[in-house]
N, C-alpha and C positions, 0 to 999 in steps of 0.2 A: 447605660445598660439598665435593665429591669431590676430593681430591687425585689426581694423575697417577703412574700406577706408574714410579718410577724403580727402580733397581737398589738401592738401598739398604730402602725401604720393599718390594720383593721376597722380599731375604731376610731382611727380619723377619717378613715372612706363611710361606716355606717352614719356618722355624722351628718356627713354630706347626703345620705341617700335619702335621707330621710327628710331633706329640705329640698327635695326633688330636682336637686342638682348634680348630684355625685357621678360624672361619667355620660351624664347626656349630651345626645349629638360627639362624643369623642368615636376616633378609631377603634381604640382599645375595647371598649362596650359590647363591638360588635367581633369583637378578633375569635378567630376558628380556631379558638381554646387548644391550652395546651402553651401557646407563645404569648401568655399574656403581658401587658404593660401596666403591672401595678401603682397600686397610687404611693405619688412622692413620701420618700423619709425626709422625715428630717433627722440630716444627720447631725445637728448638733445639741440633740436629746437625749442626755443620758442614763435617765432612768424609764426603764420600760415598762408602760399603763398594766395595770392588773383591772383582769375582769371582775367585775362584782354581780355578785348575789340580788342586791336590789332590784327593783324594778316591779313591774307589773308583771303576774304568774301565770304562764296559761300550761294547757298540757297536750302534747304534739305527740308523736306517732311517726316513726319511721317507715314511711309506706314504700319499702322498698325489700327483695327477698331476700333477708337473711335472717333475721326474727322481729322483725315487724316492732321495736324496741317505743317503750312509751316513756317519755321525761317528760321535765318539768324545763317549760322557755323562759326564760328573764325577758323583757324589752323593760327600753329605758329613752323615753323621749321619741317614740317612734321606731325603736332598731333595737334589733335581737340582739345582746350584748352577751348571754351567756347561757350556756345548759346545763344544769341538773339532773341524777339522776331521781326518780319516784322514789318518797320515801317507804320504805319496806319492799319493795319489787323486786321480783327477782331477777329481772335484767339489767345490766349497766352497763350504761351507752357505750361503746366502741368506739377507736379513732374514726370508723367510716362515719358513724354517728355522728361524732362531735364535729366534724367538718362539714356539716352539712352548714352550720351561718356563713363557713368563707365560699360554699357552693352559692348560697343567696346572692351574697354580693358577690359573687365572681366576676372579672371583667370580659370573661366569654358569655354573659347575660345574653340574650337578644333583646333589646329595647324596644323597637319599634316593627312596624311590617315593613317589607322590604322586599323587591324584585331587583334581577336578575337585570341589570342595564344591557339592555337589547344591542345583539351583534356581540355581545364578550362570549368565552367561553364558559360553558358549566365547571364551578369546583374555581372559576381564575380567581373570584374574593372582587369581581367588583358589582355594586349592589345600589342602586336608588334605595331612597326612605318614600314610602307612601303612607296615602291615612288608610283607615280598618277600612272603610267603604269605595276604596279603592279595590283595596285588596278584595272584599267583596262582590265586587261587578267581572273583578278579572278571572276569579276562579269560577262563578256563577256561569256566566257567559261561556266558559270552556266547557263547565260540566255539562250543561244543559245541549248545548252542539252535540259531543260528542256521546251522551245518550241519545240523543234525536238521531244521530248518522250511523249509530255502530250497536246501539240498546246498552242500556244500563249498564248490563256488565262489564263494559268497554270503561266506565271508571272504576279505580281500583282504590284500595287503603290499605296500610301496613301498619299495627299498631304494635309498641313495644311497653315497658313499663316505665323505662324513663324518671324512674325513683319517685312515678304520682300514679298508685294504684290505688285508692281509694273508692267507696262505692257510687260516687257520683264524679270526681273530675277520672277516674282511670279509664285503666281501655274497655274495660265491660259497663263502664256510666253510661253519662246520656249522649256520648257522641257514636255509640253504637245506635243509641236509637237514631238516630238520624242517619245513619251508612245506610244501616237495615231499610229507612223508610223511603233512599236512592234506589235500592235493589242493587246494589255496585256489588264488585269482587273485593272478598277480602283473603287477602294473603297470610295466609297461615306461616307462620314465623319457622315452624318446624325444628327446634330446637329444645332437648329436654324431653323429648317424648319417645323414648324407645322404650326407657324403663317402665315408664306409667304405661305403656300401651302392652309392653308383654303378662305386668302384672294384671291388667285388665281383660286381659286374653284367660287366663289361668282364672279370673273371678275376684282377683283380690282387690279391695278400697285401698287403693293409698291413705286419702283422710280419714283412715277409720282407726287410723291407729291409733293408741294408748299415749295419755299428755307424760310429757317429758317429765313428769314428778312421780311417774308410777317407776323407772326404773330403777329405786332401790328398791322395789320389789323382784327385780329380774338376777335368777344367778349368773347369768352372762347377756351381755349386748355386744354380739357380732354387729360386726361395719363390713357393708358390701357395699363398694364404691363410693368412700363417704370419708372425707377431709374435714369437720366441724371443726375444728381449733381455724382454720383458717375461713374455710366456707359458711359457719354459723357461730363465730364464735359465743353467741349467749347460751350455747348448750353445753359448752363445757361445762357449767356449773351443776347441772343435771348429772356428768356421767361421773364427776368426781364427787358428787353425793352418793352416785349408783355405788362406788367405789369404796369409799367409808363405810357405806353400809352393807361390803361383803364381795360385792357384784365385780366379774371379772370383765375387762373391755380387750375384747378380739379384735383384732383389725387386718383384711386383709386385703391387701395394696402390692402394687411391683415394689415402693419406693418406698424408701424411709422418710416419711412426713410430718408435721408438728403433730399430727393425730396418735401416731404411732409411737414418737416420743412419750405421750403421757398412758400409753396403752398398758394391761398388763402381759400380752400376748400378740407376736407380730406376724406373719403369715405371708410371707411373698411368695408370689405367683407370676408367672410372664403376665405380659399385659393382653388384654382383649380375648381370653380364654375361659375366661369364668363360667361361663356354661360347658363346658365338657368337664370342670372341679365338678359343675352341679350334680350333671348325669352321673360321676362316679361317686357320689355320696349317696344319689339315688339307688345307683344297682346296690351298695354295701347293705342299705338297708332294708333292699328287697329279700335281698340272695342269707342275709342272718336274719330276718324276720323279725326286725327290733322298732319294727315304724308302728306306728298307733292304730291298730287292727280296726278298731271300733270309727275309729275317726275316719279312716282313709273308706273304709266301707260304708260307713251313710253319710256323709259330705263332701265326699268328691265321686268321680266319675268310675270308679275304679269298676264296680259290676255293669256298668252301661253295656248293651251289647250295639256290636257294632257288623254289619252287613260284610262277608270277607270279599265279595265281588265287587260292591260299589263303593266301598269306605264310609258310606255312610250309617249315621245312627239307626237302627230301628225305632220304629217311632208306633204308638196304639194305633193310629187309623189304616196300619197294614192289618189290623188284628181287630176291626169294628170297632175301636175303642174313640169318644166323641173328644173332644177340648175338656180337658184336666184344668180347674184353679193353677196357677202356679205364684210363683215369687213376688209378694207384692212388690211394685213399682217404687222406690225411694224419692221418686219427685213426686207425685202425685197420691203415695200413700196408699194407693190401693193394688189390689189383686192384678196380676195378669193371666191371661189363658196361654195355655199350653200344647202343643198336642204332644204329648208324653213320652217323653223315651222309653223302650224296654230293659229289663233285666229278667234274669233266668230266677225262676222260683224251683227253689229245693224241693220244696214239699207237692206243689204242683206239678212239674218236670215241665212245665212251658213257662215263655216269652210272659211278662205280668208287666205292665205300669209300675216303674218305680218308686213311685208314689203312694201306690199301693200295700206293695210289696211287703211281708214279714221279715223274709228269707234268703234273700238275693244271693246268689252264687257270684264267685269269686272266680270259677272256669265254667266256661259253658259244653255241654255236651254236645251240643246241635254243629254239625262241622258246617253248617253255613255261616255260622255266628262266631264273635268271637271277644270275649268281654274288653273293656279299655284298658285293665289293668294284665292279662295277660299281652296284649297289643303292645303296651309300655314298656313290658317286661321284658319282651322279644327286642325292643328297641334301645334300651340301655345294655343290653350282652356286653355289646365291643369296650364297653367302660371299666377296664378292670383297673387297678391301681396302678398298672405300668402302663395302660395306655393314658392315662391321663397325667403320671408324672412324665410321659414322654409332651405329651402338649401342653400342661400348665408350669413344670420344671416345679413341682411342688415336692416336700421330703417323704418320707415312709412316716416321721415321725410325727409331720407337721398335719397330715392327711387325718391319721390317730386319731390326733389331739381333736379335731375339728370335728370327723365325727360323735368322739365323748361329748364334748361339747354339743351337738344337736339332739342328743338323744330326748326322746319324749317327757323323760322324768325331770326335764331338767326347763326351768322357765328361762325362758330368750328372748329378747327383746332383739327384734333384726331390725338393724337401723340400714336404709337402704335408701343413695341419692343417684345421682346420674351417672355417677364413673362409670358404671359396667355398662351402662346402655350409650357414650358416647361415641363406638364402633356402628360397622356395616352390621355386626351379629347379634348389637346390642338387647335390641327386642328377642330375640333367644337366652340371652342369660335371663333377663327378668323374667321372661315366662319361665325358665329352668329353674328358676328359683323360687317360684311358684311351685312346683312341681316337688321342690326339695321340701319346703315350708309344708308341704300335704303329709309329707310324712311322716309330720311330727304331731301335727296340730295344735299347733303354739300360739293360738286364738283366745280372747273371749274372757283370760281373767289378770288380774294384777299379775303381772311381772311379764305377761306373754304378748306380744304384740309385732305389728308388722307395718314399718314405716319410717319416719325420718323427717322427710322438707314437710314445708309447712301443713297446717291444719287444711287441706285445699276444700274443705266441706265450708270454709268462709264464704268462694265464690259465687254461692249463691246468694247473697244477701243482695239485693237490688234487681239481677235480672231478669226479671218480669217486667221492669218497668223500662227496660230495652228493648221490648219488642212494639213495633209502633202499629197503629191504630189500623194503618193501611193494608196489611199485611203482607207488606212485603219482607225478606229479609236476605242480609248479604250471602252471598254462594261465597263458603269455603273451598281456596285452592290453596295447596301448598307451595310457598315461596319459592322452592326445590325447583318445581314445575316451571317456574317465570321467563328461565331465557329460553327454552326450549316455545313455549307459547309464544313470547315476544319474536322469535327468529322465526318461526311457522304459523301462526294466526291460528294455532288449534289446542286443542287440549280432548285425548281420547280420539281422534281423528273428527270432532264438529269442530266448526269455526270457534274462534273465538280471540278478536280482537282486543287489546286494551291499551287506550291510550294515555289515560292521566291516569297519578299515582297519587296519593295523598296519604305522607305520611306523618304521624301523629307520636312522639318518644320513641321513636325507632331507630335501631341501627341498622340499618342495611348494608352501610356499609363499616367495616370494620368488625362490631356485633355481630355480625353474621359469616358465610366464610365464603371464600375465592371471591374477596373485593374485585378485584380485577374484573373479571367476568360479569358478576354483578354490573360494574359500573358501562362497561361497551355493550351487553347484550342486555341489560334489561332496563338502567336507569338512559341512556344515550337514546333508546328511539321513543321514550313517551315522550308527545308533545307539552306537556305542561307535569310539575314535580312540584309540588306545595308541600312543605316542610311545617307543623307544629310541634313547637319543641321551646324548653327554656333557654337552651345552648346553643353556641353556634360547633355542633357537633360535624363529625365527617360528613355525615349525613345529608344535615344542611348546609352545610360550603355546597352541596351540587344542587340546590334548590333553585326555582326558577321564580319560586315567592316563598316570602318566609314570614310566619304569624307567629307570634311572641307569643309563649305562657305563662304564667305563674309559677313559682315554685313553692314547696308546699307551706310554709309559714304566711302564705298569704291569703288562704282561704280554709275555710271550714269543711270538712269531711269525715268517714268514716273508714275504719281502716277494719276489716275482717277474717283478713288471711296470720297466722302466725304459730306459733306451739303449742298454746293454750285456748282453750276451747273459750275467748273471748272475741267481744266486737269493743272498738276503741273509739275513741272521739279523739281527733285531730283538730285544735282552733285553731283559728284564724288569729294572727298572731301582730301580723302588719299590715298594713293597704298594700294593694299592689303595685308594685316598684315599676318606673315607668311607662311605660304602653303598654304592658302585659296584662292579660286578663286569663283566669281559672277558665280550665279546658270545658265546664259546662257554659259558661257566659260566653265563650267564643264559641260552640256550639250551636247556642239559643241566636247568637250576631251571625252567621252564615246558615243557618239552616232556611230564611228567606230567599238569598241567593241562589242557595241549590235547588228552590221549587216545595220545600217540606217543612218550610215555619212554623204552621198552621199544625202538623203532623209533631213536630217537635217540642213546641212551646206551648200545647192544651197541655205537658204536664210540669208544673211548676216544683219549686224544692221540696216546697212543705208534700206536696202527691208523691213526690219520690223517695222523699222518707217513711212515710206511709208504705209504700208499696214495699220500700228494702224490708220493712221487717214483718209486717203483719203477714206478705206472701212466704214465711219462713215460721212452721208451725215452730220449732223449739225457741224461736225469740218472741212469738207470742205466747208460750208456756212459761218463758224466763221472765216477761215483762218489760222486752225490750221494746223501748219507740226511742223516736228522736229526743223529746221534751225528759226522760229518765235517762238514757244516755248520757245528756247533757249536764243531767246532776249529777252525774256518778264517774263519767271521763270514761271504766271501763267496767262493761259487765259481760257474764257468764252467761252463754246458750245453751250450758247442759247445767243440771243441779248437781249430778252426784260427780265429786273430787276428791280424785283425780277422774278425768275419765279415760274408761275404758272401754276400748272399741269392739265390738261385732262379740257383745254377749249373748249368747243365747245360738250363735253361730248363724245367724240368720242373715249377715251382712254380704255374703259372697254375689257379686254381681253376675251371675251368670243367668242363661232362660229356666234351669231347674234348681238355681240357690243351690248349685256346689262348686266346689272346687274342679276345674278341669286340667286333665293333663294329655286330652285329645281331643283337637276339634274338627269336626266334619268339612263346614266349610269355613274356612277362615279370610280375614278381610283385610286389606289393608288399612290405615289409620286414616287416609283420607284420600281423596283422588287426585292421580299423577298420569304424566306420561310414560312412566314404568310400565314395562310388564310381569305382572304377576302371574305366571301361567305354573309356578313353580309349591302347586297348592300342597305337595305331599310332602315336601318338606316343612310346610307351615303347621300342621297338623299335630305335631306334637314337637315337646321342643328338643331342637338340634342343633350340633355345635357344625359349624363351618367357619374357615380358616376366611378371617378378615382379609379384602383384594386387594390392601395396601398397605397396612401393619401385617401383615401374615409372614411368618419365617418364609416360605415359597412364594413371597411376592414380586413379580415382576419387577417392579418399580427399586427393587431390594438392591440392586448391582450398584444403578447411578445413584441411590439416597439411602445408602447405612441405616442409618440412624433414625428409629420410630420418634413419632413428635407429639406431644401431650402436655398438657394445662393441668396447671392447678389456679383453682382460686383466688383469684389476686387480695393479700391481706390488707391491701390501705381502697381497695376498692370496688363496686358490684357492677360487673359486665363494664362497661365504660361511663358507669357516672360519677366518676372522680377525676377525669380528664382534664380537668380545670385545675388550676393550681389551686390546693388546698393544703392544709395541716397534714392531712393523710399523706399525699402523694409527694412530700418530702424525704418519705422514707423508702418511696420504691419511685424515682424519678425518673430512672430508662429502664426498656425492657431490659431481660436479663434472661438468657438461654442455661438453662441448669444442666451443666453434664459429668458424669464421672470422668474423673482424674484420666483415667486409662483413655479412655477416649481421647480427652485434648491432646495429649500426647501424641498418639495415634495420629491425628489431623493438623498437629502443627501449630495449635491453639493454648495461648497463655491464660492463664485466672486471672477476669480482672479486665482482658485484651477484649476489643471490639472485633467482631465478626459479621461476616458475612451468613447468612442461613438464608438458603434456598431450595426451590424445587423445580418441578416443571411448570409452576403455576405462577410463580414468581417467587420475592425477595425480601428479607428486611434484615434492619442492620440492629445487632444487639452487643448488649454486654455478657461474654462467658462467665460465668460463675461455677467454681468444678465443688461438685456436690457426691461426695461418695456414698451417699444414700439413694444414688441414682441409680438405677440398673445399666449395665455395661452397654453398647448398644441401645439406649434409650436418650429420650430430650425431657425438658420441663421445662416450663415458661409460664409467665406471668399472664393470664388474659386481661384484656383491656386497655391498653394503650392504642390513643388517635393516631391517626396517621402523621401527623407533623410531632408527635415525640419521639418519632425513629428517626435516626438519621441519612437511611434510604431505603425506598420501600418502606412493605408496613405487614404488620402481624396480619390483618385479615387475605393477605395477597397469599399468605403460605397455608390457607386453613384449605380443605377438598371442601368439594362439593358434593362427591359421590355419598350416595344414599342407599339404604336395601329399599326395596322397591313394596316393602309388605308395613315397614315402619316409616319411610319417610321421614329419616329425622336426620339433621344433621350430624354427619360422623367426624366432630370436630377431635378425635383421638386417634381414627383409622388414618395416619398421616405418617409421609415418611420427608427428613430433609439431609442438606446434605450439611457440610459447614468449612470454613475455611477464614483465614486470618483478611481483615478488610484494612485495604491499605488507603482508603478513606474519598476513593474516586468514587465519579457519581453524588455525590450527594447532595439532598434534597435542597431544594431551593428557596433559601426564607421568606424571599421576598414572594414568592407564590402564597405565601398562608398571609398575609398583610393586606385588610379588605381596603377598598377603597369605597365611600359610600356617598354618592351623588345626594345631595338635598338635607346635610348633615347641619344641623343648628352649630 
């Protein structure tokens, strides 16, 4: 039987790896993680090795999203023997962190490139070893056929993070230039984006919020949708300094969660209703007039007048009026033209350019017109306190509290991550929440601010020098959209073919949700499935070629997404461990294949370091480059500290630089096979009853019980799936449900269950958690499919989407549950590769 990696049998394996022996040509090397066969104990060693401090020091960078955490690496003879955290830094490393050297040497590594031995089944585990320029002719030759017979777009790519987002090996590096200089399909992951896209809709930067060190400046930090003790946890230390110095932490959740344990104020609400709490905070403070008069009337939309026949804005050129300056552009820094909305001037008694405008009315006299803020007003009516505790199940007392808490005078820091946008109605609460935040305007100085996950103003550090010379670039489609194209050859009713997939740290399957489906309707008819990845993840067990990468201690990069308004230096720490090469070197090695060498490799590291920073005015005001970076490990792209986002209020992303809480015509997030025809309701935000968490959900009779995630604490999305230090602590899934419930169903604490739906099954451990709402589930996300014991977590996740956010509604779920008397189950010897050509 497999012994358990402790610290001792660790670094008898880095020993080994290091003499380019450790595991190569073995089964294990290549096993589909999760069932690894660790290296031999000895067991007649008594005392067990302690890691030491020594060694040669470098400083690495978590380039993975939960705060992007920078320590200090030991190596000692070739191999990473121990981590550090920064001396004085205010982050310190986590168990996901600290597990990242038994991630390196994991025995689910990929070692070598490797195809799919011709005639087995996808997903069986049995695999030939080939060289790189194998691998190179076979995918070359496919790709280049299947553009020639079907056009470009007919190849596709699916990139995820894969715990290597960095600005040269991640997924916006340089193997984007090269997708881009194919003109392929790239699949939009569609996941995490309901919240960013409503608050986007409304005008709001997420990256523009205030650094996590201004919150002892804030009298309270409300949490909407937002777990940090387990989802980040290096912010904890931010909110309990918020905390010491006065600051109250609100949090409001269905469930009692480690957040809400250290909160000073808990707030439970039904789940997936967040936007109709919003609308009824909004009418409170229309209907007592305690919202920020001066704010809501010149930076948001509130006097725009709006046409009562067509819904649409007025605009100057009904009224001779030419292109108005508007909002400068944030990537390019300059001005854009507008053709200007109207509002009513008092003093004039006509329609003026808002822009203009001294005087703007608040009601418009003209009965053709009808301003946005009476429009919203008429639209939040039905929101009174009892219809919103009839849909959120919220208190008289608790509703109070919450309003005291928003009122204007009072600075808030709204920490706000994806919980609320994980439903169908998702992208509704964030725009509703937008809508709420307008009417306070809790913008623009120490303590006030609007945000949460990382600094995402990082992502543009490099991508300029992802777009290739050719000018081509990849057509975004959402992953959402895939079996539906794949099953009908269309997308929007034109053709549209696609037959290889190439994907790059992605999980399609299991990371994403209705594995099942995925797997027969979209991964079963492309003709060729190339896998890049470090692991042999679910993913890759279905691969038809699979190219090894690097993991991140073996290459040099820059890391720019995190809390703090810095860019980090990641070294290169070890050679890379057996056939793996950094996702730009494997890049630059098939970019010839695909026909785009030439396209890819005019721009070398030293151009690309060049490009990430100089194309980014604040790192060349800060005096970032490569060559300073490098002396410094980590520097600052804003001077003043802490920063504070959208001073001067001039940050709102809209065409007129306000806040919106009605829009004319609205879009969806990106193109699908939905139908959008459903524009009046997108227009302003509105609560609708999620199609399968919803109390009157169909699906409600055969599956009870709503199903929802939290953040799994020993691991991010599925990159801990490997045996590691972390994943000793949470080793099988484990379905969290109130007491009453198990009862209810027949289910012990502790007992293995079955949880299903109509989409399929997997088998967990019950955990009865009275913190759990009655009627509700929780679970772990991240577990492969061969750590269930049948089925697997991605089989129970939906698919269904609202058609305006396109995102995944991995919390609109419902399952059922019941005691598993342990038939069926998975077959081990299915996850055991076999690999032809093995040294």
């Amino acid at each position: 039987m497999a012994t358990s990696l402790t610290r001792r049998t660790f670094l008898k394996g880095t020993g080994l790896a290091a003499a380019g022996t450790a595991l190569a040509g073995t089964l294990a090397a290549c096993s589909p993680g999760g069932d690894m066969q660790n290296l031999e104990t000895d067991q007649n060693e008594k005392k067990e090795t302690k890691l030491s401090v020594t060694g040669d020091e470098y400083f690495c960078t978590c380039s993975w999203s939960c705060s992007f955490c920078q320590y200090n690496i030991y190596v000692r003879d070739g191999n990473v023997v121990n981590m550090r955290p920064k001396k004085d830094y205010p982050f310190r490393t986590c168990l996901k962190g600290k597990s990242r050297i038994t991630r390196t040497y994991s025995e689910a590594r990929i070692q070598y490139p490797m195809k799919r031995v011709e005639g087995t089944p996808r997903g069986g585990g049995q695999w030939e070893r080939i060289t790189w320029e194998e691998a190179g002719e076979l995918i070359g030759e496919q790709w280049k056929k299947t553009a020639e017979t079907y056009g470009p777009l007919a190849n596709s790519v699916y990139m995820g993070g894969g715990g290597a987002q960095g600005s040269l090996h991640g997924s916006s590096g340089l193997i984007m230039r090269m997708f881009n200089a194919t003109g392929c399909t790239k699949w939009d992951y569609s996941f995490d984006n309901a919240t960013n896209t409503g608050l986007t809709r409304g005008g709001i930067q997420w990256f523009d919020q205030n650094e996590p060190t201004d919150f002892v400046n804030s009298d309270y930090i409300v949490m909407f949708g937002a777990n940090p003790i387990f989802a980040q946890i290096q912010m904890a230390k931010f909110l309990f300094d918020a905390q010491d110095a006065g600051a109250k932490v609100v949090v409001i959740d269905p469930h009692y969660s480690a957040t809400v344990a250290k909160a000073d104020k808990w707030i439970p609400v039904n789940m997936g209703n967040d936007t109709a709490l919003f609308l009824g905070l909004i009418k409170r403070f229309m209907d007592e007039e305690t919202y920020a008069k001066d704010f809501v009337l010149n930076h948001t939309c509130a006097p725009y007048l709006i046409d009562k026949e067509t819904g649409m804005y007025v605009r100057g050129s009904q009224f001779g009026e030419g292109l108005h300056e508007g909002p400068v552009f944030w990537v390019t820094g300059e001005p854009t033209e507008i053709d200007p909305i109207m509002v009513w001037s008092e003093s004039e008694k006509k329609p003026v350019p808002f822009d203009t405008c001294a005087d703007p009315a608040w009601t418009c006299p003209d009965d053709k017109y009808i301003t946005a803020w009476d429009k919203f007003k008429d639209h939040v009516a039905e929101w009174t306190f009892e219809r919103v505790a009839e849909v959120c199940e919220i208190s008289h007392e608790d509703f109070d509290f919450l309003y005291d808490v928003l009122q204007p005078a009072n600075k808030v820091a709204h920490y706000i991550n994806f919980g609320t946008g994980a439903y169908e109605n998702g992208l509704q609460a964030a725009y509703a929440m937008t809508a709420l935040i307008a009417m306070t305007g809790n913008f623009g100085e120490p303590g006030r601010s609007v945000g949460g996950f990382d600094m995402m103003y990082g992502n543009f550090f490099g991508h300029a020098s992802a777009v290739p010379s050719n000018g081509n670039m990849c057509k975004a489609v959402t992953f959402l959209a895939a079996a539906d194209i794949m099953s009908s050859g269309k997308l929007m009713g034109e053709d549209y073919p696609v037959k290889t997939l190439w994907v790059s740290h992605g999980g399609m399957i299991g990371g994403s949700v209705n594995s099942n489906r995925v797997k027969k309707e979209i991964l079963d008819p492309m003709e060729m499935i190339i896998v890049e990845d470090n692991f042999m993840t679910d993913t890759a067990r279905y691969a038809d070629i699979l190219l090894p990468a690097c993991d991140m201690y073996e290459y040099e990069d820059v890391v720019p997404l995190g809390h703090m308004r810095t860019v980090r230096l990641s070294e290169k720490c070890i050679e890379p461990m057996y056939e793996a090469k950094p996702d730009a070197e494997i890049t630059r090695f098939m970019a010839p294949y695909l026909g785009v060498g030439d396209i890819v490799n005019e721009v070398d590291d030293d151009m690309w370091w060049k490009g990430t920073f100089e194309d980014v005015p604040a790192a060349v005001e800060c005096g970032i480059t490569m060559e300073t970076l490098r002396q410094n490990k980590e520097m600052r792209y804003t001077k003043e500290e802490p920063y504070i986002g959208n001073v001067g209020l001039t940050n709102f992303i809209t065409e007129t630089g306000r806040l919106m809480f009605y829009v004319d015509t609205p879009a969806p997030r990106t193109p699908s096979n939905y139908d959008i025809s459903n524009v009046e309701r997108e227009q302003m935000p509105t609560w609708f009853e999620n199609k399968i968490s919803g109390a009157h959900s169909e699906y409600a009779a055969d599956y009870p019980l709503t199903c929802m995630s939290w953040r799994n604490p020993s691991r991010v999305h599925m990159t801990m799936f490997m045996d590691t230090w972390a994943r000793q602590f949470n080793d099988q899934p484990r379905l969290f449900i109130n007491p009453a419930d198990g009862a209810k169903y027949g289910v012990e604490d502790g007992s293995e269950i079955l949880v299903s739906n109509w989409l399929g099954e997997c088998v967990m451990v019950a955990s009865f958690n009275s913190g759990i709402r009655e009627g509700c589930t929780v679970y772990y996300k991240g577990y492969a499919e061969n750590e269930t014991k049948r089925g697997s977590m991605g089989s129970i996740t939906t698919d269904y989407a609202d058609p305006y956010a396109v995102n995944c509604s991995f919390f609109d779920n419902r399952v059922k549950i019941e005691p598993w008397d342990g038939s069926g189950a998975n077959d081990e010897a299915a996850f055991t590769p076999t690999i032809q050509g093995a040294e």
